[in-house]
C-alpha positions in Angstrom: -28.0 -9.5 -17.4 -25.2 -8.8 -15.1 -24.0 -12.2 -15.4 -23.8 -11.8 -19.2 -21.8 -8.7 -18.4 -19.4 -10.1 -16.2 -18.9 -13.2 -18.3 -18.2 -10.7 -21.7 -16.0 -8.9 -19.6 -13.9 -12.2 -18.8 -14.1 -13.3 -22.1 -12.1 -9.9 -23.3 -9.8 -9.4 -20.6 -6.9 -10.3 -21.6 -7.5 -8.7 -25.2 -5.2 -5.5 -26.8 -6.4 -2.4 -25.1 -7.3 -0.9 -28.5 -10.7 0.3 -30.0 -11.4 -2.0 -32.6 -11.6 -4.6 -29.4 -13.8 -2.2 -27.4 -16.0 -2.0 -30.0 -16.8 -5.8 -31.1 -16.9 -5.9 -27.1 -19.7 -3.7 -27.5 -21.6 -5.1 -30.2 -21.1 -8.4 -29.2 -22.6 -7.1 -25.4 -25.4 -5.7 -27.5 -26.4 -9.0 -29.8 -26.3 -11.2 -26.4 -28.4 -8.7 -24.9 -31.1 -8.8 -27.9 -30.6 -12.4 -27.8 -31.5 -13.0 -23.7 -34.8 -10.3 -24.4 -35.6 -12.6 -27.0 -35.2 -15.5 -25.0 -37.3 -14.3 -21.8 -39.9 -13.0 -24.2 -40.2 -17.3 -25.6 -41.1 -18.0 -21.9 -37.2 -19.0 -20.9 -36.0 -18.7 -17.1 -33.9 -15.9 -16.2 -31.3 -19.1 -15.6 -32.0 -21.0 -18.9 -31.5 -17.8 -21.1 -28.3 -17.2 -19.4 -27.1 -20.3 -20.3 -28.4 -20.6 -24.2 -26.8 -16.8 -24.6 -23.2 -18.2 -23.2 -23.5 -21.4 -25.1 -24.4 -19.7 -28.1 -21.7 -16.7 -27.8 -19.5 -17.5 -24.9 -16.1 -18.7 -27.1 -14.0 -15.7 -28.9 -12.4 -18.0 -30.8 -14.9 -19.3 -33.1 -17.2 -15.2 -33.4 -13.6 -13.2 -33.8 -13.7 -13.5 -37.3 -17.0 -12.1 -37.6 -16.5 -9.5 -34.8 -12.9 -8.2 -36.5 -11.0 -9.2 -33.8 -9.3 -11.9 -35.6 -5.9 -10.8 -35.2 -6.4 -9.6 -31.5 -7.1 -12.6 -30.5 -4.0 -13.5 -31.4 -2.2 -11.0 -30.0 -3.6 -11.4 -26.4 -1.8 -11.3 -23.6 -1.2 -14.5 -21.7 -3.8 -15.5 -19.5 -2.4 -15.5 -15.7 -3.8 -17.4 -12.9 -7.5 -15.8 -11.2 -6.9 -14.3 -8.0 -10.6 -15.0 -6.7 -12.6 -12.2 -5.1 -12.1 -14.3 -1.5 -8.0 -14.4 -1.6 -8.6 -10.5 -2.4 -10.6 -10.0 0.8 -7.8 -12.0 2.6 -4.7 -10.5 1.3 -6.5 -6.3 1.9 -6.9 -8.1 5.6 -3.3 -9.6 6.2 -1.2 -6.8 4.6 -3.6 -4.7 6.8 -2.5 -5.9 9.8 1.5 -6.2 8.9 1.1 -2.5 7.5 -0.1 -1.4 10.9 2.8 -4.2 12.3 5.0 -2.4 10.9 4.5 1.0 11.8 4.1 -0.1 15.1 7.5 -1.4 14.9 8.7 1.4 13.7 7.4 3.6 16.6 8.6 1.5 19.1 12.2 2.3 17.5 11.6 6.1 17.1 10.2 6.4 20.7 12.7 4.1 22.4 15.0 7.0 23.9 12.1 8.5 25.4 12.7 6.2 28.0 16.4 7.4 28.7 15.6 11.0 28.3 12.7 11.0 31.3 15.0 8.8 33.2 17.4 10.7 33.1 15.6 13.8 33.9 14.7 11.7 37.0 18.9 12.3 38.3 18.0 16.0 38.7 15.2 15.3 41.1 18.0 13.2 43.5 17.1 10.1 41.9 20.3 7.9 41.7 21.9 8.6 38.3 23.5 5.2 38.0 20.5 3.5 38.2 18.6 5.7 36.3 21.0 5.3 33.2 21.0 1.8 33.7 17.0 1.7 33.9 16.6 4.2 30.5 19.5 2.0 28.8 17.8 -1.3 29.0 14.2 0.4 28.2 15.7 1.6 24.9 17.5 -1.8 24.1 14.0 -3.3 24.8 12.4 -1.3 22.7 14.6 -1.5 20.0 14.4 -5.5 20.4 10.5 -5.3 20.8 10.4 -3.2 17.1 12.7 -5.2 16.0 11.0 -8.0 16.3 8.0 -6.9 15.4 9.3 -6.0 11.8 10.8 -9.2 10.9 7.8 -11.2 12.6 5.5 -9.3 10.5 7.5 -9.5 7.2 7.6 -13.4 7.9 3.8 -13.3 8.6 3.0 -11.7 5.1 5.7 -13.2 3.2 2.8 -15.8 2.0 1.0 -13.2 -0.6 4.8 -12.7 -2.0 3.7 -14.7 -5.0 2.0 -11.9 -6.5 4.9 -10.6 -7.0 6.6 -13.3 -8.7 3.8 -15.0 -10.5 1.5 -13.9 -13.3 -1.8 -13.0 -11.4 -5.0 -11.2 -13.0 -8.4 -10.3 -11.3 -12.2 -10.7 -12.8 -13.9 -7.2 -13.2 -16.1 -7.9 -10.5 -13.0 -8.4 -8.3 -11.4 -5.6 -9.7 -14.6 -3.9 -9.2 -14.6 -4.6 -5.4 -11.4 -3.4 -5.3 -11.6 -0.2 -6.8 -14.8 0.5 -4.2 -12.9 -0.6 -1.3 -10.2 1.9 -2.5 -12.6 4.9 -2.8 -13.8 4.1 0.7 -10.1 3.9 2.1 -9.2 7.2 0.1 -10.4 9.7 2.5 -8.9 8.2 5.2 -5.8 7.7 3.4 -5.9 11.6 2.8 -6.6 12.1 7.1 -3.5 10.1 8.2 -1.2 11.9 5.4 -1.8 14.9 6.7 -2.3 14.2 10.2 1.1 12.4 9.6 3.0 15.3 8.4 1.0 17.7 10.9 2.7 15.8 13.7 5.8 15.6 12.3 6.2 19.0 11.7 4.8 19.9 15.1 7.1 18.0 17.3 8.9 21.0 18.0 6.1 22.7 20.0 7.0 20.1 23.4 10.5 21.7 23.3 9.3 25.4 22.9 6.6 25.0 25.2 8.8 23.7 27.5 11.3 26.6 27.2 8.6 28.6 28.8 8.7 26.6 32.0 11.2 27.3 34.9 11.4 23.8 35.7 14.5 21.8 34.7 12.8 18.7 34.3 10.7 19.9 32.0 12.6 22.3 29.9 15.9 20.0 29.6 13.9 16.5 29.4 9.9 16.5 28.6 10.6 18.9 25.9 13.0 16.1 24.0 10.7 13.2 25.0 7.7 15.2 23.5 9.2 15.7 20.3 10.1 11.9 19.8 6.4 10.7 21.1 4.9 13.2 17.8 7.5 11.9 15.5 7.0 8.7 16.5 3.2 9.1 16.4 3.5 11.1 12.9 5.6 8.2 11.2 3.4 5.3 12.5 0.6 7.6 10.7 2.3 7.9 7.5 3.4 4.2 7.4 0.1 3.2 7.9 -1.9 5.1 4.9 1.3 4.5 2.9 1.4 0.5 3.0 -2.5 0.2 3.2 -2.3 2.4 -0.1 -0.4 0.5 -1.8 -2.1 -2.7 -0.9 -5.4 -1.1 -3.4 -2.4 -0.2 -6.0 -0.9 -3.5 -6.0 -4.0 -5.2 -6.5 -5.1 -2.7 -9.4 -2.2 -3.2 -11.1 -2.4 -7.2 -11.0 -3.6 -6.9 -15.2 -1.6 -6.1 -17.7 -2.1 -2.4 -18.7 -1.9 -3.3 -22.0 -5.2 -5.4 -22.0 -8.7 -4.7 -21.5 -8.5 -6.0 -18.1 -5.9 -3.5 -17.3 -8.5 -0.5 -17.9 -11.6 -1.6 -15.7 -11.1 0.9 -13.3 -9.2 4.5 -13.6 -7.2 3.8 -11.2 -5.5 1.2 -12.6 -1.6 1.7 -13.1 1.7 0.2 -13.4 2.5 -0.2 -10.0 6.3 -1.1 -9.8 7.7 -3.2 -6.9 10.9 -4.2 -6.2 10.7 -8.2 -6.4 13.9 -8.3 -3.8 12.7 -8.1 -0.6 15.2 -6.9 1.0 15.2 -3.7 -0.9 11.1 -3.8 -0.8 11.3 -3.7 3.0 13.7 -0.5 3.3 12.0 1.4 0.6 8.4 0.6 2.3 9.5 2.9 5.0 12.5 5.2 3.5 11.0 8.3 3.2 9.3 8.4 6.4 12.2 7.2 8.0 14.3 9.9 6.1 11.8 12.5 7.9 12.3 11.4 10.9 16.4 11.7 10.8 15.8 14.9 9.4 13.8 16.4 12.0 15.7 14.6 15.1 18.6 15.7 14.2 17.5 19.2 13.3 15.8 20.1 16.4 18.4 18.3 18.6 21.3 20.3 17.0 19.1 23.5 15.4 21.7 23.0 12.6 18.9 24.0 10.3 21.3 25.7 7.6 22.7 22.1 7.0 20.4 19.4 7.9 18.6 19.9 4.1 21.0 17.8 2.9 19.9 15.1 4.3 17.3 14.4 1.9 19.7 15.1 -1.0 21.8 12.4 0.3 18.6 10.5 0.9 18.0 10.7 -2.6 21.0 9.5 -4.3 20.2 6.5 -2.0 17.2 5.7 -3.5 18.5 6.0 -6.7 20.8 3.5 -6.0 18.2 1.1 -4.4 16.3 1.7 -7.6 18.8 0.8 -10.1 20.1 -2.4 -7.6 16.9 -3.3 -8.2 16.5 -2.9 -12.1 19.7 -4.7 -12.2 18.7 -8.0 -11.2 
């Protein structure tokens, strides 16, 4: 019977969400149901009823007109290509990994002047300043080139699955199924590395007040700023993370048109709007985290707290300008 169910399902997908469809779907369901009892009850395999119950009600076209669905047919939405159940499985894995690329990438940028702060706490210990400069210069230029790279190497390495952007793709409702499942068991994490993400952030402070407490030069002038760009740093990768792996689920969900029966097989299904430039999708996958992170360096560095709130207000007319650079194309 689930066969029968998954095949109806297919059969209707790419029907008008309205209810005069949702209810042949369900009398149809119900007179291919009576039809494969009837069927097993003549002696048929499980297999051979299947097949007479397809064969007999398995093309819209030629039942619409009896179901009332006439019209709807006609009106259905056009049928995109099937993004199979396996390509699902490999495209959650791959954007996976560049989510987690990318974070990484952009860690490695936030925590590259860690190196030049603790180096150059080292000077105050009698440790050669030139050379220490030196030392903490080319850490951070590594860093930066190490992130760097990561990024682009990662956007390369996922730029394969950039056809689901571009081209008409729908998924079965047992792929969509699967989906929506893998979603519910990503959700709580999703909810542990928000909050653990913002925690952090917000936290970063602590290393430098802690540090006040100490006598130590070292570590009041140097471990204190070094602390607060390790939790950032930490705290962004976190967010970036459970942001991009979330919006793998969403992108996938919203694959159907809304507007179609397909586009309702799970609540969580939505409009889920990307930009198709990629050049704007990659600085809005990690603008707001990276807005947070400006924000809170520059406020603890400079305790200009009365000001730095307008950061985010300029923050957001740039978005709004990425937004509509985007609709514009």
């Amino acid at each position: 019977m689930e066969t029968i169910k998954n095949y109806l399902e297919t059969m209707f997908m790419n029907l008008p969400n309205t209810p005069e469809v949702y209810k042949a779907k369900q009398e149809l369901l119900q007179m291919m149901e009576d039809k494969y009892q009837e069927l097993k009850k003549e002696g048929k395999t499980e297999n051979e009823a299947i097949g007479i119950v397809i064969s007999e009600f398995g093309n819209l076209d030629e039942i619409a007109k009896d179901l009332g669905i006439e019209n709807s047919v006609q009106q259905s939405v056009p049928e995109g290509q099937r993004f199979s159940l396996e390509e699902v499985k490999e495209y959650i894995a791959d954007m996976s990994r560049a989510a987690t690329g990318i974070a990484l990438g952009v860690f490695l940028l936030i925590t590259s002047f860690v190196g030049s702060i603790i180096f150059e706490g080292l000077t105050s210990v009698g440790a050669d300043k030139d050379i220490m400069e030196m030392v903490g210069t080319l850490c951070m230029f590594v860093m930066w080139a190490a992130g760097i790279g990561l990024i682009i190497y990662t956007n390369i390495r996922s730029s394969k699955w950039d056809k689901i952007n571009h081209e008409n793709y729908v998924t079965d409702f047992t792929t969509t199924d699967y989906i929506q499942k893998q979603w519910e068991v990503y959700k709580q994490n999703y909810a542990t590395t928000k909050t653990l993400g913002v925690a952090l952030c917000i936290l970063s402070v602590v290393p430098a007040i802690i540090s006040d407490a100490f006598n130590n030069e070292i570590v009041s002038d140097y471990m204190g700023g070094a602390g607060l760009f390790i939790l950032v740093g930490i705290g962004v990768f976190l967010l970036i993370t459970g942001s991009k792996r979330k919006n793998i689920y969403m992108r996938l969900l919203s694959l159907n048109d809304p507007k179609s029966v397909g586009g309702k097989y799970t609540v969580d299904q939505k409009k889920y709007n990307q930009p198709k430039n990629p050049v704007v999708r990659a600085l809005l996958s990690v603008y707001w985290p990276t807005i947070v992170c400006i924000y809170l360096i520059y406020s603890f560095l400079t305790f200009n707290w009365h000001i730095s709130w307008v950061i985010f207000v300029i923050a957001g007319v740039i978005k709004m300008f990425l937004d509509n650079l985007e609709g514009e194309e």
